[in-house]
C-alpha positions as CSV (number, residue, x, y, z in Angstrom):
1,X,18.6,240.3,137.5
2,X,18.6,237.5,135.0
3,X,16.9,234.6,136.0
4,X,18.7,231.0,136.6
5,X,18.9,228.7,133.8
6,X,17.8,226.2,136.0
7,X,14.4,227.7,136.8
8,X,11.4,226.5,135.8
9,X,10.6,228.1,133.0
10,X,7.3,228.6,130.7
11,X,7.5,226.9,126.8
12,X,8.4,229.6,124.6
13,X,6.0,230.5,122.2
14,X,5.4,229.8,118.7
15,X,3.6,232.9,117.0
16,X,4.9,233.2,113.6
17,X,4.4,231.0,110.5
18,X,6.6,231.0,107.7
19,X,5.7,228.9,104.8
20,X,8.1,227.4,103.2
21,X,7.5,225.3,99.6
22,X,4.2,225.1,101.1
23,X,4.7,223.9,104.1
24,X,4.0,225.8,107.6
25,X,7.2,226.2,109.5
26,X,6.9,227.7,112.9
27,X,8.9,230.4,114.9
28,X,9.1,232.8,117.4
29,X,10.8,235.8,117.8
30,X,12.0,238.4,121.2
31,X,13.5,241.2,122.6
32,X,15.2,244.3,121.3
33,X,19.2,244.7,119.7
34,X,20.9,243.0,117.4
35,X,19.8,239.3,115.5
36,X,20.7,235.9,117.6
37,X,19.4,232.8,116.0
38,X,18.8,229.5,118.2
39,X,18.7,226.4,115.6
40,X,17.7,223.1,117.4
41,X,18.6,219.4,117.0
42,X,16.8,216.5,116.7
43,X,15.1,214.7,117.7
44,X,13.8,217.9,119.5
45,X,11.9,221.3,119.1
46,X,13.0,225.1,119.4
47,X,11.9,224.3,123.6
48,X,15.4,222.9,124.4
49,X,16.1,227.2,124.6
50,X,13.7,227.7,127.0
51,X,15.5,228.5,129.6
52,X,18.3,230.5,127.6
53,X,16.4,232.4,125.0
54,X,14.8,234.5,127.4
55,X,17.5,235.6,129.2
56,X,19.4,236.0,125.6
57,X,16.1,238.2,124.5
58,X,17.2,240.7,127.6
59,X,20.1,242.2,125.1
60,X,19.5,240.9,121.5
61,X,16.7,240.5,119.1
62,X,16.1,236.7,119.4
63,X,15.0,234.0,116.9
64,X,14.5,230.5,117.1
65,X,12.2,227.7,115.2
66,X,10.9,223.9,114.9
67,X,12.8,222.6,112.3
68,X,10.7,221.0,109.3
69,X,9.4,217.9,110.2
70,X,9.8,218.6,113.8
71,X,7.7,220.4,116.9
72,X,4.5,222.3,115.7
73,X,6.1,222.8,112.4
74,X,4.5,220.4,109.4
75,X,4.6,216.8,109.5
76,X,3.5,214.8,106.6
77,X,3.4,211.9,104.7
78,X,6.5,211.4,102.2
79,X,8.3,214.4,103.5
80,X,12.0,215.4,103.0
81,X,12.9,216.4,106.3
82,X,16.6,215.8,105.7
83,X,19.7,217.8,106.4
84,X,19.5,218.3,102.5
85,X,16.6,220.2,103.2
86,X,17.1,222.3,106.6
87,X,19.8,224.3,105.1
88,X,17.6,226.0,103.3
89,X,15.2,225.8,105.3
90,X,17.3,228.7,107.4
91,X,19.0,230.6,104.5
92,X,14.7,231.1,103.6
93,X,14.3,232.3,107.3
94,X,17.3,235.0,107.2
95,X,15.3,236.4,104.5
96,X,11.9,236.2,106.4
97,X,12.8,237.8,108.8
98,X,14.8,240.2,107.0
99,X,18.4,239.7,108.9
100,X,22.0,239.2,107.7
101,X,25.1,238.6,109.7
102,X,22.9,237.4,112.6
103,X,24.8,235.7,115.7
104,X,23.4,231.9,115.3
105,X,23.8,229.2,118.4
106,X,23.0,226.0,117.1
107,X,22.8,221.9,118.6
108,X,23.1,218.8,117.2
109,X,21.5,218.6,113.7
110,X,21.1,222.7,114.3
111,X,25.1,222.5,113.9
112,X,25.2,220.8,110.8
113,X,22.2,223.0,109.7
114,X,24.4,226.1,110.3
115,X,27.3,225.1,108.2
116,X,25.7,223.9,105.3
117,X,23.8,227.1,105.2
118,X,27.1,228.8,105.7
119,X,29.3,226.8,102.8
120,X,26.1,225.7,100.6
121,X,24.1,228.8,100.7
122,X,26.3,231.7,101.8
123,X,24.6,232.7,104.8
124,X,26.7,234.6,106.6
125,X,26.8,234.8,110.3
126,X,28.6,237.2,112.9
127,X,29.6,234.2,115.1
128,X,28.6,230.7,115.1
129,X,28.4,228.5,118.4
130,X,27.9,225.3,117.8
131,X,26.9,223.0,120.8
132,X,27.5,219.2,120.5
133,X,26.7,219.5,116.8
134,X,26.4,216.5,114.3
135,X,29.1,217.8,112.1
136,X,32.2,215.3,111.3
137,X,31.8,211.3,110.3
138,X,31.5,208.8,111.4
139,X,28.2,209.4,113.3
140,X,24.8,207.3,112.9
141,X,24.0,205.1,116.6
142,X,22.9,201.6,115.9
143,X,19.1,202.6,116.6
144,X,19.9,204.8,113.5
145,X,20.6,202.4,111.5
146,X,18.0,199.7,112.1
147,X,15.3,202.6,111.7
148,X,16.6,203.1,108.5
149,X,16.3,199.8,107.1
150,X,13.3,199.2,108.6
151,X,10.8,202.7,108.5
152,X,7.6,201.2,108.1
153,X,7.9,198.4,110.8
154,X,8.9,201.3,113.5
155,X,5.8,203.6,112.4
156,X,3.3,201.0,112.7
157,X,4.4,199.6,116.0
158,X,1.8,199.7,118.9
159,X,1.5,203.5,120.2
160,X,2.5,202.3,123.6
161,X,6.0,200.7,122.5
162,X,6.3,203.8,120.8
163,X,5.7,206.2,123.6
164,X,8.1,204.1,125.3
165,X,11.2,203.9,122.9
166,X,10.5,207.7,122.1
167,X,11.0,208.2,126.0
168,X,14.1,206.0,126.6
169,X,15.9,207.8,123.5
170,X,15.6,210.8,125.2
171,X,17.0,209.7,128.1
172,X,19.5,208.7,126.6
173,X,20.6,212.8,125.8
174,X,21.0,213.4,129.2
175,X,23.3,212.5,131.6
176,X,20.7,213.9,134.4
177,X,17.8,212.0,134.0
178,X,15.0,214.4,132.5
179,X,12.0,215.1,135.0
180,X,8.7,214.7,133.6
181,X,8.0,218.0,132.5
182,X,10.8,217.9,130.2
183,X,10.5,214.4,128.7
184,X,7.0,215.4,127.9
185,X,7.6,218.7,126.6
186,X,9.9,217.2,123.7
187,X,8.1,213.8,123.3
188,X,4.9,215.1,122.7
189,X,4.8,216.2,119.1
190,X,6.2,212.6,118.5
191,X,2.8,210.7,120.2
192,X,0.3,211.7,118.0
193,X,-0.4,208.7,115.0
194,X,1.4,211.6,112.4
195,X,4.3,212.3,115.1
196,X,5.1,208.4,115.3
197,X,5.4,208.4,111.5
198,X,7.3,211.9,111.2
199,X,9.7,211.0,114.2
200,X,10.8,207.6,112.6
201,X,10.6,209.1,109.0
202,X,13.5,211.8,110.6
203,X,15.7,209.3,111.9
204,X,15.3,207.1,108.7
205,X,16.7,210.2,106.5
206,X,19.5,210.2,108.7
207,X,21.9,210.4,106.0
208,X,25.7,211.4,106.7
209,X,26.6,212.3,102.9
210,X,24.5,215.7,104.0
211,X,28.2,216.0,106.5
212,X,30.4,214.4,104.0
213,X,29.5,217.2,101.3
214,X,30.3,219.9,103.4
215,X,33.4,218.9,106.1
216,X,36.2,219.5,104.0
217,X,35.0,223.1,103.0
218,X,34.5,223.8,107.3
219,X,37.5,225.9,106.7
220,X,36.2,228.6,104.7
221,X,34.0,229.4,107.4
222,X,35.6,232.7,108.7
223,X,33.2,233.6,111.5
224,X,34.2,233.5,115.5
225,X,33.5,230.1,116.1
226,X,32.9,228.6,119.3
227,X,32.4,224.5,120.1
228,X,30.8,223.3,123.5
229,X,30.8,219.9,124.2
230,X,29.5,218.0,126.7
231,X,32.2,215.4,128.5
232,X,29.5,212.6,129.1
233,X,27.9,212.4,125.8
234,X,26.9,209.2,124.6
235,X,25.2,210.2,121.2
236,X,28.4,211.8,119.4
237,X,31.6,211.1,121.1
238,X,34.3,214.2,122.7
239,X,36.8,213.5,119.7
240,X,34.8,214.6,117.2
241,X,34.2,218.0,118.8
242,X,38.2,218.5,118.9
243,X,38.2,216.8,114.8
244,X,35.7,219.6,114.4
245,X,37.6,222.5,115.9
246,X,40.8,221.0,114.1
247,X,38.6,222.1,111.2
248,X,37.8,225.5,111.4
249,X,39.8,228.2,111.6
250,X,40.9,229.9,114.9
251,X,37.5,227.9,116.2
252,X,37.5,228.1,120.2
253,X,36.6,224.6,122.2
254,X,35.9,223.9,125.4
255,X,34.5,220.9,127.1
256,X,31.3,221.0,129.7
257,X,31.7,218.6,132.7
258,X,28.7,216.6,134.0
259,X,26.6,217.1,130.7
260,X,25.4,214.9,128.1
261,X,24.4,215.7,124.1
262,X,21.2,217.6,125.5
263,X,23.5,220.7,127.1
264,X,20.5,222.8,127.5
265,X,18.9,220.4,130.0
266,X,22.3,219.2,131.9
267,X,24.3,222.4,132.2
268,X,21.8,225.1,130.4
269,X,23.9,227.9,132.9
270,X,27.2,226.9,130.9
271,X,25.6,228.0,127.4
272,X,24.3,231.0,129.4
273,X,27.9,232.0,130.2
274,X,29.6,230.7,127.4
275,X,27.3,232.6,124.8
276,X,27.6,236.0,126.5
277,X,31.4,236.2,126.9
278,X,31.6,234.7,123.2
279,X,28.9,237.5,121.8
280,X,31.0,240.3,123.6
281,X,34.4,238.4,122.1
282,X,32.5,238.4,118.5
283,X,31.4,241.5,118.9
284,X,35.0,243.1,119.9
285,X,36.6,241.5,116.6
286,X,33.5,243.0,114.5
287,X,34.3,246.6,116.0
288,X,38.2,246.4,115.3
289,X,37.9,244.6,111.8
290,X,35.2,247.3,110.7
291,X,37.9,250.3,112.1
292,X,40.5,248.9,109.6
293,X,38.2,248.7,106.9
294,X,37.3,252.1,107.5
295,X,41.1,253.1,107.8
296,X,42.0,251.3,104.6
């Protein structure tokens, strides 16, 4: 039997190193069957899966990562860690790890990860679930803003004011509040005195021409596409989920009650079910578009 989402759940583990334009990103990789790709947002790590990768890894070959800049993957001075950046980031991956066509679930800046590597780099992808993804303007909170304009004044704060904006942002994800496990799990690469820098030098290359580039060409993607939203988010609004879907060709939506941006911690058993009756939906449209290829 599968376990619950909602168990507690060891942190998944982070045993292969890619390097990419010299620069270590990190990644882990399990089970048996076909390629499923997790792609996280920010400001988080490849541990929001935690509880789902596991469970995905019982029936498919499962990857997932720390996006550059981000987790245990390289943080350093005067580092592009922008969505201009992470798309490539991934197509470099596919061909790491030696997959095409993979099924990819992806959050947040993961979302807008996915399709740029999809428009802007051809990657191709069985299906594509996106999950309260940054994806159509206008998005940027106030906090993002001010960061940006003023980078240097953020990362030189006390570590103490730091440790506590770092933990109210989180909260602010959830629409559970995060026990103390979690809030540590995904603030701790940020507490060090090079995660302080790298987690203010992320959100000050916050930069939503990397979306406006790439949201008029959503509908070339020809993929199954699934969107999950959550209905009590307070990071990126309901409406631009259905814009999104409005978007994408034949693109499935469906809203997640009682969850905030940070799905995998609020309703982590509504990805769970969501993913597998997608994958099997994906998967039936793969078998009957390959037969009429091979009848033609």
């Amino acid at each position: 039997m599968a376990p619950s989402p909602h168990q507690s759940t060891h942190a998944l583990p982070l045993d292969g190193t890619f390097v990419f334009e010299g620069q270590s990103i990190r990644y882990g990789v399990m089970g048996d069957g076909e390629p499923l790709v997790f792609i996280h947002g920010t400001p988080f790590s490849s541990q929001v899966w935690r509880r789902i990768a596991p469970i995905a890894a019982q029936f498919r070959r499962v990857y997932y990562y720390d996006l550059l800049g981000y987790g245990l993957s390289a943080q350093h001075d005067a580092q592009d860690v922008s969505l201009g950046i992470q798309n490539r980031v991934l197509s470099a991956l596919f061909g790491h790890w030696g997959i095409s066509r993979p099924d990819v679930v992806a959050h947040d800046f993961g979302g807008a990860t996915a399709l740029r590597a999809a428009v802007l780099d051809h990657c191709e992808y069985r299906s594509l679930m996106l999950i309260d993804p940054v994806a159509v303007a206008p998005w940027g909170s106030p906090f993002v803003r001010h960061v940006r304009a003023h980078e240097q004044a953020f990362a030189e704060v006390p570590a103490y004011i730091h440790a506590a904006m770092v933990d109210a942002y989180l909260q602010g994800a959830v629409h559970r509040e995060l026990t103390a496990d979690a809030l540590d799990i995904y603030a701790s690469p940020w507490k060090s005195e090079v995660g302080q820098a790298a987690f203010y030098r992320q959100i000050a290359q916050m930069d939503q021409r990397y979306t406006d580039e790439v949201q008029q060409r959503y509908g070339e993607i020809r993929c199954p596409v699934s969107i999950l939203w959550g209905n009590e988010d307070r990071w990126i609004p309901i409406e631009r989920g259905i814009e999104l879907a409005a978007l994408i060709p034949r693109a499935q939506f469906a809203s997640v009650s009682g969850s905030g941006h940070l799905m995998q911690e609020d309703a982590p058993e509504a990805i769970v079910a969501a993913l597998m009756g997608f994958l099997q939906l994906a998967q039936g449209r793969q078998q009957t578009s390959d037969s009429a290829h091979t009848r033609h």
